[in-house]
N, C-alpha and C positions, 0 to 999 in steps of 0.2 A: 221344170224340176229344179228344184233347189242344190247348192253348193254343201256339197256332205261337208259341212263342220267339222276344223283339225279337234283334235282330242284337248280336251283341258289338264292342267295342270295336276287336276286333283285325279284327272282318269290316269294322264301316265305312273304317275303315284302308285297306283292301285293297279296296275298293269305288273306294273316292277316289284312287288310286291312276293308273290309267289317265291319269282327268281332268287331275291334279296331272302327271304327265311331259309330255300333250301343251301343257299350262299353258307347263312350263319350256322344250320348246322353240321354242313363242312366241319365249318373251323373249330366249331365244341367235339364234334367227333377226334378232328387233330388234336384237339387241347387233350382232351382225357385221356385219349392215346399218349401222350406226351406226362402229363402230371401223373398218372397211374406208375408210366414206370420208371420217371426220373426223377417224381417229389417238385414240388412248387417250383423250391428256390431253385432248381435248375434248369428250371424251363422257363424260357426267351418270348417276348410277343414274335422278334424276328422268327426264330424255330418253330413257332405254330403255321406264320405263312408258309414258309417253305412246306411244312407236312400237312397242308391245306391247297395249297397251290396257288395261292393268293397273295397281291402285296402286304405288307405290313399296313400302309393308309387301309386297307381294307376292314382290315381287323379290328386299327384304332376304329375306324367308323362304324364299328357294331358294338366293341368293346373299350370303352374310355381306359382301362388296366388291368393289368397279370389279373390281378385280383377281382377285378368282375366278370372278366371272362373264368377265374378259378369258380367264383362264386355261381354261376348261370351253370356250369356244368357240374358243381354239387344237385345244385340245386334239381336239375331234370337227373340227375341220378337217382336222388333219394327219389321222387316222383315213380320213375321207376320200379323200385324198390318197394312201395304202398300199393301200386298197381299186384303187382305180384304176391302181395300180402295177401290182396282180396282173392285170389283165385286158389289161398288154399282149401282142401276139402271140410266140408261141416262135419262136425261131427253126428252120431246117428242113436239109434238105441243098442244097436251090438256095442258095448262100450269098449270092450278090449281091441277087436278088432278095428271100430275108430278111432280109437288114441296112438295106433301102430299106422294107421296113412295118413293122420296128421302129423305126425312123428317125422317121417319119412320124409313126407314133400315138405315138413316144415326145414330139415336141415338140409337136405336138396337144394331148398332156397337162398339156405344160408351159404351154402358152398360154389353158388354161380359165380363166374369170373368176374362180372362188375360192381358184385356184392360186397366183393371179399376187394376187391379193390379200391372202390370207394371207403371200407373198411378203413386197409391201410395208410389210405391218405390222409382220414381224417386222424387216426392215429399220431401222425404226424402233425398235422398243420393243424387240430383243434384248439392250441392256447393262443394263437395265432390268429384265429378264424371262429371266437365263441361262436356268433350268431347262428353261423354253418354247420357248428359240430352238436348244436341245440336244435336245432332243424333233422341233420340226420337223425339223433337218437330217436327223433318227435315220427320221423315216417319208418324208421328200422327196429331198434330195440323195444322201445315202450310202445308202442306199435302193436307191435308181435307178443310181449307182455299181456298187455292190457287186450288184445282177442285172444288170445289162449284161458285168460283169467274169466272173460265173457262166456268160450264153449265150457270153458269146467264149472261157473257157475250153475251155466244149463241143467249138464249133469246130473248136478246136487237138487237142481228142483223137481228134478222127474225121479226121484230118490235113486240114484246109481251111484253114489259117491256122498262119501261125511268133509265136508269142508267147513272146517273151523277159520281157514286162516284161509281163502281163496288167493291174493296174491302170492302170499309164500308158497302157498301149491303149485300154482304155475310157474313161478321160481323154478322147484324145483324140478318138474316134471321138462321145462326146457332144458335147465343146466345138466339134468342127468341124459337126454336125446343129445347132447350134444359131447359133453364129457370130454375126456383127453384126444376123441378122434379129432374132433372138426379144431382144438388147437392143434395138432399137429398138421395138419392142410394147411391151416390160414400161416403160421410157421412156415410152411414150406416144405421142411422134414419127410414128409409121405403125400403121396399121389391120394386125389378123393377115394372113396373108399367105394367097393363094389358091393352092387345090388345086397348079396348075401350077407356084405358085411354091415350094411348099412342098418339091412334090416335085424340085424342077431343083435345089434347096439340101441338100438330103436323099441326092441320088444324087450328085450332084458330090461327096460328103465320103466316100461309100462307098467309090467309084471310086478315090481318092485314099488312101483306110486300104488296098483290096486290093492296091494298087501296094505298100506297104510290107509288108502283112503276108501276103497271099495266097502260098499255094504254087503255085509254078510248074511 
């Protein structure tokens, strides 16, 4: 019988592998913990290991700077955020009634704590960080734009809806699902808003787009 052969180089590699990803997302998990509620410029490579548990060489060696490690955790943010995009509901042929649960789960989405946090960060650090703040918009806003603009298309070809101006429609039909509540959450100002009231905000804006756009 032959001498069992030590492991090569390329196998420990590939052994230490697993370890080493669930290692890094420690540290993006401390990071984002950290940049959400302290803003870039106040957070330290030293203060991510500490609220990682790991040394500083550690961090350097997955993250060359503040700044890439900021950027890798935009970056599976917004990821995030796309994900979540896909799973809101299609629209149907009841049209009223489906424009009121995509309403819904669409500002639901908007209102999730890592939304609205990534949000505010790029608020802050986007003149600072274009690339990052063109990437979020690209997996968030225009995103969410441009599939709202897609199901109201639909809409319009199964004759439910007069669309002259498809993006200005869904312009609108977000800006008014969202309105003065969801700036006063991301504000701070008022707690998210309940079931009931979500939806009395949600179907008031429906109601008011089928007056304009619904076929009569």
């Amino acid at each position: 019988m032959t001498d069992a052969q030590p492991p090569s180089s390329d196998q420990k590699r590939s052994a230490g592998r697993p370890k080493d990803m669930a290692k890094r997302n420690v540290m993006m998990d401390a990071a984002a913990c950290l940049f959400f509620r302290n803003g870039l410029e106040a957070v330290t490579m030293e203060a991510v290991a500490r609220e990682a548990g790991v040394s500083k060489v550690t961090v350097y060696g997955h993250f060359t700077s503040k700044e890439a490690l900021f950027g890798s955790v935009i970056r599976r943010e917004t990821a995030t955020i796309r994900q979540g995009l896909e799973q809101l509901p299609d629209t149907h042929d009841a049209v009223r009634q489906s424009l009121i649960e995509v309403g819904i789960s669409m500002v639901r989405f908007l209102l999730e704590p890592h939304v609205l946090a990534v949000e505010r960060v790029m608020s802050q650090q986007g003149e600072q960080h274009p690339k990052l703040l063109q990437a979020f918009f690209e997996a968030g806003p225009w995103a969410i734009s441009q599939w709202l603009r897609e199901k109201l298309e639909g809409l319009a070809s199964a004759g439910h809806l007069t669309l002259p101006a498809p993006a200005l429609a869904a312009d609108q039909l977000c800006s008014m699902w969202q309105g003065m509540l969801t700036k006063e959450v991301r504000m701070g100002v008022r707690p998210p808003p309940t079931d009931e009231e979500l939806k009395r905000q949600i179907t008031s804006a429906v109601d008011v787009f089928l007056m304009a756009y619904g076929r009569r």
